[in-house]
C-alpha positions as CSV (number, residue, x, y, z in Angstrom):
1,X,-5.5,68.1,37.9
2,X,-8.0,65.7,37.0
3,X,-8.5,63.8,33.2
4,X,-11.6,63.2,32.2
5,X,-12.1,60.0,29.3
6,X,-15.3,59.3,27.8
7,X,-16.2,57.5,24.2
8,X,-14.5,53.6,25.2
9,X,-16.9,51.0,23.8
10,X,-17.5,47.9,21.9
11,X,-17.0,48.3,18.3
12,X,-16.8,45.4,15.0
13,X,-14.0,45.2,12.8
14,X,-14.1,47.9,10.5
15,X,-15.7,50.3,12.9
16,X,-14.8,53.7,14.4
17,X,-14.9,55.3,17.9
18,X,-14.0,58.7,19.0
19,X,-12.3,59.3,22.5
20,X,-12.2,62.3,23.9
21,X,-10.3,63.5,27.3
22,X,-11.3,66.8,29.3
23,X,-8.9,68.2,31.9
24,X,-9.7,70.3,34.6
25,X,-7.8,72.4,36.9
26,X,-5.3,73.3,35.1
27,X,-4.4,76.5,33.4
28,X,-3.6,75.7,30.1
29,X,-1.0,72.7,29.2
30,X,2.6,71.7,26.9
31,X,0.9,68.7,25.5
32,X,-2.3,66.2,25.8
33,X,-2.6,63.1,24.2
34,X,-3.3,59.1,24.4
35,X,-1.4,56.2,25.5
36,X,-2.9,52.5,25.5
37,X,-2.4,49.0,27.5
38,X,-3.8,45.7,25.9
39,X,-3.8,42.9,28.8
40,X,-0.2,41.7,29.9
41,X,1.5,44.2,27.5
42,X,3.4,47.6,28.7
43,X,1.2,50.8,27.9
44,X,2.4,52.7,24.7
45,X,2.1,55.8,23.3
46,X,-0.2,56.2,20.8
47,X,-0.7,59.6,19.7
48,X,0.0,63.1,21.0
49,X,-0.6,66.7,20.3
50,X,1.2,70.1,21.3
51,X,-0.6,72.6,22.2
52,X,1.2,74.9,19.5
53,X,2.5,72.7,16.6
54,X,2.1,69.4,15.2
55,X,1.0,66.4,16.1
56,X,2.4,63.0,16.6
57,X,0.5,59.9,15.7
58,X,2.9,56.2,16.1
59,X,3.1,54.0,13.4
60,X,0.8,51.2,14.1
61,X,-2.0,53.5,13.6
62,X,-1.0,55.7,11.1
63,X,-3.5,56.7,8.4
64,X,-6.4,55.1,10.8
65,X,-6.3,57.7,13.9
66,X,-6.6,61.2,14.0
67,X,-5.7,63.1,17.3
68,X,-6.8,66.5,17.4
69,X,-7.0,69.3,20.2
70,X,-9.5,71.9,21.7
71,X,-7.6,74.5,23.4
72,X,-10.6,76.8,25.0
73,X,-12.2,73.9,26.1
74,X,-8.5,71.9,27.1
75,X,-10.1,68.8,25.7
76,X,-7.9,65.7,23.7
77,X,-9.8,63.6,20.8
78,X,-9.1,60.8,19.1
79,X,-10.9,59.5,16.3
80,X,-10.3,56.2,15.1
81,X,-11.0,54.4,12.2
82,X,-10.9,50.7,10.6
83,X,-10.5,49.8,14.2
84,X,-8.8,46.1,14.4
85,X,-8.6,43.5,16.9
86,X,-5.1,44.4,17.8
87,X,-6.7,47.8,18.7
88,X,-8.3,46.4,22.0
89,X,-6.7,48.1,24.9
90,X,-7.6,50.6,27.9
91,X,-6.7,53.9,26.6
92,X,-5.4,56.2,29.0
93,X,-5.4,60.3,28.4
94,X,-2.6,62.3,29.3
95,X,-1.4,66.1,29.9
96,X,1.4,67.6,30.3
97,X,1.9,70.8,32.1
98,X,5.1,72.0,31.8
99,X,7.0,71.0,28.4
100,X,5.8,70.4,24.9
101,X,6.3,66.2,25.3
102,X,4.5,62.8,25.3
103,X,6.0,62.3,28.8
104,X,2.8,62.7,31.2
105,X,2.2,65.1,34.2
106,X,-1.2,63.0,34.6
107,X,-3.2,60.4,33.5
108,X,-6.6,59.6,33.0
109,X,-8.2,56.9,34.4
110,X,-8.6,54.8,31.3
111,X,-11.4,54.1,28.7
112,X,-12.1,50.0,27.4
113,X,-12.0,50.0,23.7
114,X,-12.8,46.0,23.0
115,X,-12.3,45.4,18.6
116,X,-13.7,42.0,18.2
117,X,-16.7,40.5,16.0
């Protein structure tokens, strides 16, 4: 299995990015979806998506990020908005493989999204 991140960046207050994560080797998946680690904090979920059903975005983002799915090409998104310093973070991609669940199978190897003016 390998996870694929591109879209990390540099962005202003107020700005938006979109992320997106493309696994190969794999034969479909339960779940994909984003986790991310700001310097000396524990990495946290922050949105995920089954591949049948809805999705699941945390609270601290809510109403600014949007995580969205492409099954035929098994590809994650997320599209953020009104990003805000306390965005900054590597943001890590995951899948899983076996059950519909934020718990990951495998990561990705993580994409820098710095929110500072």
């Amino acid at each position: 299995v390998q996870l694929v991140e591109s879209g990390g960046g540099l962005v202003q207050p107020g700005e938006s990015l979109r992320l997106a994560c493309t696994a190969s080797g794999i034969f479909g998946f339960y779940a994909m979806g984003w986790y991310r680690q700001a310097p000396g904090k524990q990495r946290d979920l922050v949105a995920w998506a089954p591949s049948i059903g809805s999705t699941n975005v945390t609270d601290s983002v809510k109403g600014r990020f949007t995580i969205s799915i492409d099954l035929a090409q098994d590809t994650v998104y997320l599209q953020m908005h009104n990003l805000k310093p306390e965005d900054t973070a590597v943001y890590y991609c995951f899948v899983n493989l076996h059950v519909s669940s934020p718990l990951p199978d495998a990561w990705g190897q993580g994409t820098q999204v710095t929110v500072s003016a």
